[in-house]
C-alpha positions as CSV (number, residue, x, y, z in Angstrom):
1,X,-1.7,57.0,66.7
2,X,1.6,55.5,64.6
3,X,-0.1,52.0,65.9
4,X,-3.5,52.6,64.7
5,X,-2.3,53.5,61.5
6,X,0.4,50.6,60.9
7,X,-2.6,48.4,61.3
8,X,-4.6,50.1,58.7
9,X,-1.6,49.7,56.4
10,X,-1.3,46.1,56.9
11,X,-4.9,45.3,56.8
12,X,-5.0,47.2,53.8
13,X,-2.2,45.5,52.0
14,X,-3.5,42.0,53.1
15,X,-6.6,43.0,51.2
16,X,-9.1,42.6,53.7
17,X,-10.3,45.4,53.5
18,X,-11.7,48.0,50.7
19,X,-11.1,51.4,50.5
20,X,-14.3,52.8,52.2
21,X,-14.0,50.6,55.4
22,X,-10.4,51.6,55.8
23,X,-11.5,55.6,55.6
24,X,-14.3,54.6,58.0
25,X,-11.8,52.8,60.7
26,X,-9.7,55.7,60.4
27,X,-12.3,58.8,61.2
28,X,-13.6,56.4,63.8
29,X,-10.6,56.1,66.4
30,X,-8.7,58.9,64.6
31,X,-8.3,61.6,67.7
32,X,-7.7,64.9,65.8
33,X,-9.4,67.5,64.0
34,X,-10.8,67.2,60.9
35,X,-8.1,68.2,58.7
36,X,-6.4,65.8,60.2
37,X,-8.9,63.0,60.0
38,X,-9.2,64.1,56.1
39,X,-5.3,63.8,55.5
40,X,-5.2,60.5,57.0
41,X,-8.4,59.1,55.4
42,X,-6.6,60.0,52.0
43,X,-3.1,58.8,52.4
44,X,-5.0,55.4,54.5
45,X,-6.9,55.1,51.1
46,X,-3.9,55.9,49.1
47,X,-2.3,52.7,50.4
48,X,-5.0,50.5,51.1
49,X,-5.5,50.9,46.6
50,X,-1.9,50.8,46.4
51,X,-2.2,47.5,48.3
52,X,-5.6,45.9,46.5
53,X,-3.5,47.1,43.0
54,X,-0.7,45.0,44.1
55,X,-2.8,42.3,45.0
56,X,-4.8,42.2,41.6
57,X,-0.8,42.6,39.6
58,X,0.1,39.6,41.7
59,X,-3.4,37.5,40.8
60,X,-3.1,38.6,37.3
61,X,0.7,37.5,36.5
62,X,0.2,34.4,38.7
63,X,-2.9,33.4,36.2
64,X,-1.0,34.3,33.4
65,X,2.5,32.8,34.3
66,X,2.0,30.5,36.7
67,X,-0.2,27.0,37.0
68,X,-2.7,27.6,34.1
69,X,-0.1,28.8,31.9
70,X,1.5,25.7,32.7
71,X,-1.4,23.9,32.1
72,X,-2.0,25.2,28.8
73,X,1.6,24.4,27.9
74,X,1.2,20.9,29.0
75,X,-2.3,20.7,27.1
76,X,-0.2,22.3,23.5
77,X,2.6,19.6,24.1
78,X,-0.1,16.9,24.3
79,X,-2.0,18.3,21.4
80,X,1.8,18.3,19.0
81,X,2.3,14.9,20.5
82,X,-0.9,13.6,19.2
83,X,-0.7,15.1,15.8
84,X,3.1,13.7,15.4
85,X,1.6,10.2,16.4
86,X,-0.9,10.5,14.1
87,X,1.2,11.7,11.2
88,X,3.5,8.7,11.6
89,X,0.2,6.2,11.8
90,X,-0.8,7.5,9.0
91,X,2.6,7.2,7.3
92,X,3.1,3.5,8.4
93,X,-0.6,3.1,7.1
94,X,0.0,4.4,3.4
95,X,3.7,2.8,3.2
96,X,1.7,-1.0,4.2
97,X,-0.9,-0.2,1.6
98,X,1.7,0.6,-0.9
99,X,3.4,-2.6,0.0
100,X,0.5,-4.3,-0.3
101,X,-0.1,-2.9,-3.4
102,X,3.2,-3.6,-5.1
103,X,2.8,-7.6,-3.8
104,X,-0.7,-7.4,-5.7
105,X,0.9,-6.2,-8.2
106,X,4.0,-8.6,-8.5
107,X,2.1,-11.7,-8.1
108,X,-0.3,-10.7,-11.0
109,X,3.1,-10.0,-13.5
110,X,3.9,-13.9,-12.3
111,X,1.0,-14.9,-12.8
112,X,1.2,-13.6,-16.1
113,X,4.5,-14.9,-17.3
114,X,3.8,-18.4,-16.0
115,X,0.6,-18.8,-18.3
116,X,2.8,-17.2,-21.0
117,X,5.4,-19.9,-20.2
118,X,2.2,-22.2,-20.3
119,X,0.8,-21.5,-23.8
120,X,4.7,-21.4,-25.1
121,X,5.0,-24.8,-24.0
122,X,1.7,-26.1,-25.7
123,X,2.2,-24.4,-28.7
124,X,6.1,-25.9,-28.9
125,X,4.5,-29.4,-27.8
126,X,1.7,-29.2,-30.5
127,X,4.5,-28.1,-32.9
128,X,6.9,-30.6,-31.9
129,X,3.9,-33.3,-32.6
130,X,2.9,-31.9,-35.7
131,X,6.5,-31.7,-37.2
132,X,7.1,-35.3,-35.8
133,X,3.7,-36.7,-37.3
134,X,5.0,-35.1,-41.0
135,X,6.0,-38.6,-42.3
136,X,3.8,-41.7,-42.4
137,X,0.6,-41.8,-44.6
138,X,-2.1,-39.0,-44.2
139,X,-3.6,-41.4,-41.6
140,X,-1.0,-41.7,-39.3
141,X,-0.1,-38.2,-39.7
142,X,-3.8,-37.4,-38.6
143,X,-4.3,-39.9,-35.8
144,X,-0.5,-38.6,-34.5
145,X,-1.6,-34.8,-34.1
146,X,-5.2,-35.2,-32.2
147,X,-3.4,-35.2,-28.9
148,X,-2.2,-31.9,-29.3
149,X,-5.7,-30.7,-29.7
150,X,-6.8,-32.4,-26.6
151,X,-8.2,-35.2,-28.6
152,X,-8.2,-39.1,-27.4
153,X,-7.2,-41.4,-30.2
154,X,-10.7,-42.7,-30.0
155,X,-11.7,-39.6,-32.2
156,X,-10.0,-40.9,-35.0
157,X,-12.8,-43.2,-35.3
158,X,-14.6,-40.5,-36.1
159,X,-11.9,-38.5,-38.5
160,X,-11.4,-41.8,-40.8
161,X,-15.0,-42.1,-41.8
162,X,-15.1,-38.3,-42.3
163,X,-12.2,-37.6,-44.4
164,X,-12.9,-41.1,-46.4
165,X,-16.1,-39.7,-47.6
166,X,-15.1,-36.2,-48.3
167,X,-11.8,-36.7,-50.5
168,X,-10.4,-40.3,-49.7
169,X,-6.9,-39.0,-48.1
170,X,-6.2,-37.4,-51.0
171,X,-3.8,-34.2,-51.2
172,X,-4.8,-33.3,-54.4
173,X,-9.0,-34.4,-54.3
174,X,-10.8,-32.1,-55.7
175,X,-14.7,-31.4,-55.8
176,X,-15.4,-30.7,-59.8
177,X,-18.7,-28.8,-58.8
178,X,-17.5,-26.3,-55.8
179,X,-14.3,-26.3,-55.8
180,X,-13.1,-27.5,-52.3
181,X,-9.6,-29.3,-52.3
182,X,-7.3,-31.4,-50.4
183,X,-8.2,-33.9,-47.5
184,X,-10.5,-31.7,-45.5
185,X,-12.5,-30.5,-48.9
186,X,-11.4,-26.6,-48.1
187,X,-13.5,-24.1,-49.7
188,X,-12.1,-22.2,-51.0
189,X,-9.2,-24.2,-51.1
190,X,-6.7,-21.2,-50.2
191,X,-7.5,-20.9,-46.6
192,X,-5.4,-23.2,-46.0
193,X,-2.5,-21.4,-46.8
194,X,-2.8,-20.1,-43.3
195,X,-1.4,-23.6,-42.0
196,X,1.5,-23.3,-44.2
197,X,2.9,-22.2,-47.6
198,X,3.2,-25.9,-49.1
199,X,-0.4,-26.6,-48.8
200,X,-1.2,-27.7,-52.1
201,X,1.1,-30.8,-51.5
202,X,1.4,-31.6,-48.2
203,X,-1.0,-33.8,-46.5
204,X,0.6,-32.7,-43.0
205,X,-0.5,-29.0,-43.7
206,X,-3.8,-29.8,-45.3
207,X,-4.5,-32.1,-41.9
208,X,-3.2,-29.2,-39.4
209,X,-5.7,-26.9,-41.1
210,X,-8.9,-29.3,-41.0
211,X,-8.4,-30.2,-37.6
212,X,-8.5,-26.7,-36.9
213,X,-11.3,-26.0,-38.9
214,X,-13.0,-29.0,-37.0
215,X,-12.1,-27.8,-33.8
216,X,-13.6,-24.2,-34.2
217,X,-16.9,-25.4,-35.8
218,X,-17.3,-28.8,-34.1
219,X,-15.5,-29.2,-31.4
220,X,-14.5,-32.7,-32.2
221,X,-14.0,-35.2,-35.0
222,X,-16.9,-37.1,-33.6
223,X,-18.7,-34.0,-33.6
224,X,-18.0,-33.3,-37.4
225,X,-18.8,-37.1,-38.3
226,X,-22.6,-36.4,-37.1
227,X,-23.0,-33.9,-38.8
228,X,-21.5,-35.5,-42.0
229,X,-23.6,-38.2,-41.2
230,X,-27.0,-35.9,-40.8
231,X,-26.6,-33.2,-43.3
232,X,-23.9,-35.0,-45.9
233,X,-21.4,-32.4,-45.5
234,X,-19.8,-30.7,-42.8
């Protein structure tokens, strides 16, 4: 009998067995009455659930603790991986576009200063050749400054015939009827004041202002002579 039941116990605790085939094994081969089949029945079910419990505690904590909680730690330390490596490509990403954004930047702030450097340098260049042309005769004053207009000396040419007509190289010609004075025949004669303060006198101011004036509405001497030539004035 103590053999019948040890192997109930074990095959109870292996979980092989439920609860109602264990009771049914037991009345089987049990030799007694049938209080004592009942008593065994109960305490062979008793530990056949006390074995399946165990069984299920063990399957549960294993499942819990064991390879899939494992595997879900190795999954979360792949996932923080991923989002660090992605945080830092996206660092690197906005510092290079900043970089490249600052180069953009610096070369347009050179590129600025050398065409300010640029116009400086033209500006002291047609000064230079303005002041230098100051002496002479009105002529050679003239035919001295259209270089620093970007004018060939072949334009003079042109500017001679032009100015002969309109006041002779005089600084002081002056129309009787409207009023225009100097070389260039300015009307009214006080623009010119923007070429300088001594423009009633000086043949270098009065020719700085009319080659102006002919560059803004001409282009050219040449380009003023036709017109002269077409209309009689210009």
């Amino acid at each position: 009998m103590s053999g019948k039941r040890s192997m109930l116990i074990v095959i109870g605790t292996a979980g092989a067995l439920s609860v109602s085939t264990a009771v049914s094994l037991t009345a089987a081969t049990w030799p007694g009455g049938s209080a004592a089949k009942a008593t065994v029945a109960t305490r062979s079910a008793a530990a056949a659930h006390s074995a399946t419990a165990s069984l299920a505690t063990v399957t549960r904590q294993d499942s819990s603790t064991g390879s899939l909680a494992f595997q879900r730690f190795r999954a979360g330390q792949g996932e923080r991986e991923y989002q660090i490596q992605l945080s830092d490509a996206r660092a690197a990403a906005a510092k290079q576009a900043a970089a490249r954004a600052a180069a953009k930047r610096a070369a347009e702030a050179a590129a600025l200063r050398r065409a300010a450097v640029q116009r400086a340098a033209a500006r002291a260049q047609r000064s230079g050749a303005q002041q230098a042309a100051a002496s002479g005769s009105p002529q050679q004053i003239a035919a001295s400054m259209l270089a620093s207009y970007g004018w060939s000396a072949s334009q003079f040419s042109c500017l001679n015939p032009l100015w002969e007509r309109e006041s002779g190289w005089s600084v002081t010609a002056q129309n009787p009827g409207s009023g225009a004075y100097g070389i260039a025949q300015a009307l009214p004669a006080s623009q010119m004041a923007s070429a300088g303060p001594d423009w009633q006198t000086s043949a270098a101011t009065q020719i700085k202002w009319g080659l102006g004036y002919i560059q803004a509405r001409y282009g050219s001497p040449c380009g003023a002579w036709a017109h002269e030539e077409a209309d009689g004035w210009y």
